[in-house]
Each structure stands twice: as structure tokens, then as C-alpha cells.
C-alpha positions in Angstrom: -46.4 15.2 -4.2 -43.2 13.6 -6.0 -43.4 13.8 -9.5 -40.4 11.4 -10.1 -36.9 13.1 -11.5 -36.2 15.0 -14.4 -33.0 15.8 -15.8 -32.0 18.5 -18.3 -29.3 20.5 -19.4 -28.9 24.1 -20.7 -27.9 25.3 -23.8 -24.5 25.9 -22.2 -24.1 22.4 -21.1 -25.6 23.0 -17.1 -26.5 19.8 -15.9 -29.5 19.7 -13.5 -32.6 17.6 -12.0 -35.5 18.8 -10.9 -37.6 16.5 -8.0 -41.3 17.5 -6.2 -43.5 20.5 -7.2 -44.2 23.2 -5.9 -42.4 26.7 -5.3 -38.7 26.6 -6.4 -35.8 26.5 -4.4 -31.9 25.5 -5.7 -29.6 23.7 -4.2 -26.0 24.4 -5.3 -23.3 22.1 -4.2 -19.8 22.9 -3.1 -16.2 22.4 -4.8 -14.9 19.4 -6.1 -18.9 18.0 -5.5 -21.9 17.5 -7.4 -26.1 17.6 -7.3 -25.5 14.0 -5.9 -24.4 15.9 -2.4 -28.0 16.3 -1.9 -29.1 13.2 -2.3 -30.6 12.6 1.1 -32.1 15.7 1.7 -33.9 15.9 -1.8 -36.3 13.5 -1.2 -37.3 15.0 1.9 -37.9 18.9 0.5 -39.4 17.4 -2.4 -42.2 16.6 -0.8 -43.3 20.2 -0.7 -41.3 21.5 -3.1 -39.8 22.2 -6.7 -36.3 20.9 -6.0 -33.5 21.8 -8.9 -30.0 20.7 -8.5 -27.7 21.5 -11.2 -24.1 20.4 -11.3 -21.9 23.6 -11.3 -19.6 24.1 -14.2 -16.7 21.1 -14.7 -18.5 19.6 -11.9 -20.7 16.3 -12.0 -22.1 16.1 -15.3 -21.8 19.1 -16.6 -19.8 20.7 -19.3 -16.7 23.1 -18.5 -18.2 26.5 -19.7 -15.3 28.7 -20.7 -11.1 28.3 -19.8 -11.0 31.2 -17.5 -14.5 32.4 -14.9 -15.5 33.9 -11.9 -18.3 33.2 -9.4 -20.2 35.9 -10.9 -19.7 33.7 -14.1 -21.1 30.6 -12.5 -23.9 32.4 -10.6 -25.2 33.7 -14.5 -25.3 29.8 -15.0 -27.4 29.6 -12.4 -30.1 32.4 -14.1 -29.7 30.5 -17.2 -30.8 27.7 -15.5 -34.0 29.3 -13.8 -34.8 31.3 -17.7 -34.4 27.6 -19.1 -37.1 26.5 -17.0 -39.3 29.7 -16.8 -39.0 30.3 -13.0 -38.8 34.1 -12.4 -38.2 33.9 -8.4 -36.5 30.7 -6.3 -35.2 30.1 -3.0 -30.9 29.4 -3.3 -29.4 27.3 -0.7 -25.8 27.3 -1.3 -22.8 25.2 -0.1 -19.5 26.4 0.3 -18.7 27.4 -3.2 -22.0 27.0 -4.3 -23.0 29.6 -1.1 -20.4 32.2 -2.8 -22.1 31.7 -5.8 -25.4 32.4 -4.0 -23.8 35.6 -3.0 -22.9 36.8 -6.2 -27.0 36.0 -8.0 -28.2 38.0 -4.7 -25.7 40.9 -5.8 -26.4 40.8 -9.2 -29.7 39.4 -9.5 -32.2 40.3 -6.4 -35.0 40.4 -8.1 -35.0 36.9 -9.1 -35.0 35.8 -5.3 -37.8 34.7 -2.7 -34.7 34.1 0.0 -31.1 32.4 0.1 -29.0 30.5 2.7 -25.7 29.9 2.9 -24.8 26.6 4.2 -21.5 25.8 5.3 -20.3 29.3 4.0 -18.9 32.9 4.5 -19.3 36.1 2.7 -15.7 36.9 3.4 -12.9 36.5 0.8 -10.4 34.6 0.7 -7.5 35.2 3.4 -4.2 35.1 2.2 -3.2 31.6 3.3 -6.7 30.5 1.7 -5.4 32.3 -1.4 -1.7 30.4 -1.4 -3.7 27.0 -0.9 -5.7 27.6 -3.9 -2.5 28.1 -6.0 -1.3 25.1 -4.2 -4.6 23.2 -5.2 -4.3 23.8 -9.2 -1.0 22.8 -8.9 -1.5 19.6 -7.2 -4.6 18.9 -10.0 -2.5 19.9 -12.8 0.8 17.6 -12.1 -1.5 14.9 -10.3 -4.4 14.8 -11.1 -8.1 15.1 -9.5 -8.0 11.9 -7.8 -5.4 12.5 -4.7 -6.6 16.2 -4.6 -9.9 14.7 -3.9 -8.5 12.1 -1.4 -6.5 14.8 0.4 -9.9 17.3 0.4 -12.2 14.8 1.5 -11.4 13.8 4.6 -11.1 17.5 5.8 -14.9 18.3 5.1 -15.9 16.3 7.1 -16.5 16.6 11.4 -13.3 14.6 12.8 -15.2 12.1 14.3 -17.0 11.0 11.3 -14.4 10.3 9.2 -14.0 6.8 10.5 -17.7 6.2 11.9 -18.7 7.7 8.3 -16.6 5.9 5.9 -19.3 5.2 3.6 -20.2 8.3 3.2 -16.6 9.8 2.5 -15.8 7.3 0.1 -19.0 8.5 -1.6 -18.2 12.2 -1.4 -14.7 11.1 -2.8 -16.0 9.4 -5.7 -18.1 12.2 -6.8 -15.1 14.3 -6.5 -13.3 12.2 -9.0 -15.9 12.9 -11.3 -14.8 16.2 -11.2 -13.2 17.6 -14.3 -9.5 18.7 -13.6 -10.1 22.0 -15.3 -13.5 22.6 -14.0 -11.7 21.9 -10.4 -8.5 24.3 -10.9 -11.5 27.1 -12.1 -13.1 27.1 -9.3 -10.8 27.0 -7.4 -8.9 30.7 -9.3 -12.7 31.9 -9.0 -12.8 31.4 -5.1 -9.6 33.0 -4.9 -10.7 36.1 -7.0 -14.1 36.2 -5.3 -14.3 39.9 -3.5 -16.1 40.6 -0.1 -19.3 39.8 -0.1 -20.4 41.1 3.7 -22.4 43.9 2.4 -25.0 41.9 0.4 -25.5 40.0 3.2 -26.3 43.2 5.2 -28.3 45.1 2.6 -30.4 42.2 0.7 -34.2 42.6 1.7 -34.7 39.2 1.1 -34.9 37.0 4.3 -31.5 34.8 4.8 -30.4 31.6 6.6 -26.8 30.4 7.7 -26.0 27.4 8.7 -23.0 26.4 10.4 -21.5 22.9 11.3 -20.8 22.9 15.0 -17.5 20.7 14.0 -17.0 22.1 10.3 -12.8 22.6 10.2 -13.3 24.8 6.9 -15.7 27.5 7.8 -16.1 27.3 11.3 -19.2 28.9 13.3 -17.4 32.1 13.6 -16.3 32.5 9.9 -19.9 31.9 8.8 -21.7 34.2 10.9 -19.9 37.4 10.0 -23.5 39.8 10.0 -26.3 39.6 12.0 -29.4 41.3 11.5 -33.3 40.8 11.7 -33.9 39.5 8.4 -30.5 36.7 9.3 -32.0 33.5 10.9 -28.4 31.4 11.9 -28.6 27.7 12.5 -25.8 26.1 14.0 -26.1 22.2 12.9 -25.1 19.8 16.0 -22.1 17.1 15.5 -21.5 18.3 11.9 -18.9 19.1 9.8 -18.4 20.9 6.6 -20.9 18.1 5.1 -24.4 18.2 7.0 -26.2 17.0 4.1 -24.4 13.9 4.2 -23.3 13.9 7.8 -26.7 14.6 9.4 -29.4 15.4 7.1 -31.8 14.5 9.6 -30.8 17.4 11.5 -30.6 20.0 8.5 -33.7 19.9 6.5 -35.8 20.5 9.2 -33.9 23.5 9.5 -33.9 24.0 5.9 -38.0 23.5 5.8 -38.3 25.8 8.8 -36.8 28.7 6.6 -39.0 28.1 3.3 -42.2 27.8 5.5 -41.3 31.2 6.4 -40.5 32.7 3.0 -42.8 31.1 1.0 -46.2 31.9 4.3 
């Protein structure tokens, strides 16, 4: 049942809540974003669940850990996180950025993993446009600021036809993205642009994995996100959405979402 929300920090300065009991499963939000992403599909997997949602690094609430970090950087935040709360084995569901990050723990830290999804993700690096736009991005934070790289970003993530039926819900995601701190923001984004490959864990993990795609996502498109297919690779394509499903249809998601935890946690 709900046990109300709790909210703690590591010694680091990791924001996170935790919602529901249960077995453990992380959701990790994606750039320029926060735990508040989630907000209407906690509720719903808390029900049966242990539900933690830290911000990531310079996002949300949380401190910015360190000038200069990678995603492997950020995923060790993440085992901080689950050592802080003495959970030795969760369930990641990772968006975007917080889905590379997802990569990186199952990489470097397998053992401490029931399962992991990537939502609204890809295990392939950066292309070399992707890599220019990055540059492009902490230059646009640095000698503007966060709030019209947020307002420019936005609108992007999510499915074209949403952005007008939707507005509530993009003005949201934008003003959690101002609450983005500009160097937290301009990390990240150097980290994505570093990231490496990431293909092979996908195909060699033991662990059982979901990907979810947004039929209408403009950022990592259907065919970006399913890059390996395998037994142990359940895909999901998500009906109408964008980049955003949590917030676009989240009706539609965690079912999908409860569908893969029944099955790693039977």
C-alpha cells in the first residue's frame, strides 16, 4: 500500500523520494528534467511497489556533483543512492539521459540489477550532428541562459500534435527545466556527447530488458531505440506519444511498465 512520500538526499547532495513498498525499481528522468517527470505514473506503480526518484546531478533539486562528469559518473550516483538506502538489487527505468545512464550501472554494475528499461532511449552514441548540437547547447546555456534553452527543447519532446492540445503539460515540463542548473545542464549535456556505444550491454546483460518507444517521439524515433533484439528484449512501442509518454499518455505506459516488473519480480 502507499506509505506517503519520503524525501532524502545523499551525502553527495542526490536528491530523491521514495513512494509505495515493495520491491525497488528507479526511475531516472531525462535532460534538462527532474523526479517531477514521473509524477503521474508514481502514484500508479506505487501501489505495488518501492518507487525511488532521485533528481540527477544539477537537475531538480539536487546539488551539481563535480565541474567536469560522465554518465558513468552519474550512474555511480545512482549506486550511491541504492547503498544509502540499503537496497542491494532494483529494477532501472531510464529516460533518455537517464536510460544512458541505465546503460552505463548495467555495464558497470550488473549485479546490483533485477532488470532495466530504457524508455524513450538508444544505446547508440552520439552521431556527429548530435555531437555539434551538444556544443551548440552549452553555448546557448552559457551566453543565455537555461530558460530559452528550455523553451527551445521543450516543445521538441513532445509528439507534434500535443504541443498545442498539451499545453499544460509543456509549460510544466518547461518550468521544471528552468529549475535546471545551468552547469548541471551544459554537463550533461558534454556527458551525452562523450558517452561510448552502448549496443553490446544491451546484447550481453542476462538481466531481462524493456524498450519503449514513442510512436511519434522526433528525438529517438522507434528505429533509433530498437537497435538489438533478442529473447530476453521485450519492445513496447507507446501509441500517439512523443519523447514524453509519462506526461503525454501515462495511461498507456505503466501498464506497460507493470507488465515488465510482474515478469521480473514472478
Amino acid at each position: 500500500m502507499n506509505a506517503g512520500i519520503e524525501q532524502g538526499k545523499t551525502p553527495a547532495g542526490l536528491f530523491y523520494k521514495v513512494q509505495g513498498e515493495g520491491n525497488p525499481i528507479v526511475l531516472l528522468h531525462g535532460f534538462c528534467g527532474s523526479s517531477d517527470y514521473w509524477e503521474a505514473v508514481i502514484p500508479l506503480l506505487a501501489q505495488d511497489y518501492q518507487v525511488i526518484t532521485p533528481d540527477l546531478r544539477g537537475h531538480g533539486q539536487s546539488a551539481v556533483i563535480g565541474a567536469s562528469f560522465g554518465i558513468e559518473d552519474m550512474a555511480q550516483d545512482i549506486v550511491a543512492l541504492l547503498d544509502q538506502r540499503g537496497i542491494a538489487r532494483a529494477v532501472l527505468f531510464g529516460h533518455s539521459l537517464g536510460g544512458y545512464i541505465t546503460l552505463a550501472f548495467a555495464e558497470q554494475h550488473a549485479a546490483r540489477l533485477q532488470g532495466f528499461s530504457l524508455v524513450h532511449s538508444t544505446a547508440n552514441p552520439d552521431a556527429e550532428q548530435a555531437r555539434e548540437n551538444r556544443l551548440k547547447a552549452v553555448k546557448t546555456i552559457e551566453e543565455e541562459g537555461i530558460q530559452p534553452f528550455v523553451d527551445g527543447l521543450v516543445p521538441k519532446l513532445f509528439a507534434p500534435a500535443h504541443v498545442a492540445s498539451m499545453a499544460e503539460q509543456v509549460e510544466k515540463a518547461k518550468q521544471i527545466g528552468y529549475g535546471t542548473a545551468p552547469a548541471g545542464a551544459t554537463g550533461a549535456s558534454l556527458a551525452m556527447r562523450a558517452r561510448p556505444d552502448r549496443n553490446h550491454v544491451l546484447q550481453e546483460t542476462q538481466h531481462p530488458v524493456l524498450i519503449v518507444a514513442g510512436e511519434q517521439d522526433q528525438i529517438v524515433p522507434p528505429d533509433k531505440a530498437f537497435t538489438v533484439q533478442g529473447a530476453h528484449i521485450e519492445q513496447a512501442v507507446i501509441p500517439a506519444a512523443g519523447h514524453m509518454s509519462m506526461m503525454e499518455t501515462p495511461d498507456k505506459l505503466v501498464p506497460v511498465l507493470r507488465s515488465f516488473l510482474q515478469r521480473v519480480y514472478e
